[in-house]
N, C-alpha and C positions, 0 to 999 in steps of 0.2 A: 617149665620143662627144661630147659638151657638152664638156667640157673644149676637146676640138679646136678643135669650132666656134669657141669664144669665143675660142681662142690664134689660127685663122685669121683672126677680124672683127677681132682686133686687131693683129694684123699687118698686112691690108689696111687699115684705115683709120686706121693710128696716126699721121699728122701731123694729119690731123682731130683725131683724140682727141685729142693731143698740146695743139694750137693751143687745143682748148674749154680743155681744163684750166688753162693758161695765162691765159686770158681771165677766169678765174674767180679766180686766184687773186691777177694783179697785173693795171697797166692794160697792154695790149698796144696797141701801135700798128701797124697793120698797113701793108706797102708802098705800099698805094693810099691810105692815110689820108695822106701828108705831100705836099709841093708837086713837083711836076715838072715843070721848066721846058722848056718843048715849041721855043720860037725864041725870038729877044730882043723878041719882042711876047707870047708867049702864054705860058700855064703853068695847068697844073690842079694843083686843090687838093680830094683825096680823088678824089671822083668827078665834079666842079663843074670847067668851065671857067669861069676866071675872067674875067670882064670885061676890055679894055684899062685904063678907067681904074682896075681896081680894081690887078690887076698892076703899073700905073702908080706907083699908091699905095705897094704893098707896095717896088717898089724905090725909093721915095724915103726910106719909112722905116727900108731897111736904110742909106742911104746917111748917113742923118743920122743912126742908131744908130753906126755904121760907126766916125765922125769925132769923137762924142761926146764930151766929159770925163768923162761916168758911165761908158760903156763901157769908158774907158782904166782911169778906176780901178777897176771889177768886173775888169777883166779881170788884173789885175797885182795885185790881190786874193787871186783865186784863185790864178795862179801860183805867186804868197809863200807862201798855204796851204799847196798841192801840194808843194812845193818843200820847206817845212818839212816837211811829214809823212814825204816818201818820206828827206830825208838825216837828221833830228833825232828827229823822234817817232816813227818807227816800233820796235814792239817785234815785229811779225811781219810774214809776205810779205804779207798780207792788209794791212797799213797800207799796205805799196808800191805794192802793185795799186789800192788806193784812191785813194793820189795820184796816179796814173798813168793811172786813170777819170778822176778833176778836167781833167789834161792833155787827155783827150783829147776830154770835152766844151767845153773850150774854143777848141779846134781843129775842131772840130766846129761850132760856131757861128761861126767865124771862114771856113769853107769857104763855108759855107750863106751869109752875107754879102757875099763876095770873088762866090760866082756870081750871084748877085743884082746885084749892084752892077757885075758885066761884061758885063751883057746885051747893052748896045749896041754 
């Protein structure tokens, strides 16, 4: 009878559970925690609308990260990395997959900056 219970309460509230555990064990960032660009004026950031000028701010800063010399060279940095790990140093799928995580945080910030930088 406890046994049940507990197979029930965890079954009904296993993304709860799932998510504390989670939280606990690495940093989790949850949907509402990062930026959502609402129009090419507005955007919230977690639960915070942001200001015009602050919005303002932020896409001028992607725009001058954007066009950067640091940016081109972090970014072609990491590619070189990436690039070397998945065709030269890999000795398993796990290095592949690793440099292929590299790829795609870098794509990943290239997105996030491309939308930013298209607001208007």
């Amino acid at each position: 009878m406890i046994r049940r219970t507990i197979v029930n309460y965890i079954k009904a509230h296993k993304k709860e559970w799932f998510d504390e555990l989670l939280k606990e064990s690495f940093v989790v960032v949850d949907p509402k925690d990062v930026l959502h660009i609402v129009s090419p004026n507005s955007a919230f950031f977690g639960d915070k609308e942001l200001t015009s000028e602050e919005f303002e701010q932020i896409v001028r800063e992607a725009e001058r990260l954007k066009r950067s010399f640091l940016w081109n060279v972090i970014s072609r940095e990491l590619r070189f990395e990436a690039s070397n790990l998945i065709a030269y140093k890999s000795k398993t799928e796990e290095d592949i997959i690793g440099g292929k995580m590299m790829l795609y945080c870098i794509s990943t910030i290239e997105d996030l900056l491309d939308r930013l930088t298209n607001t208007n």
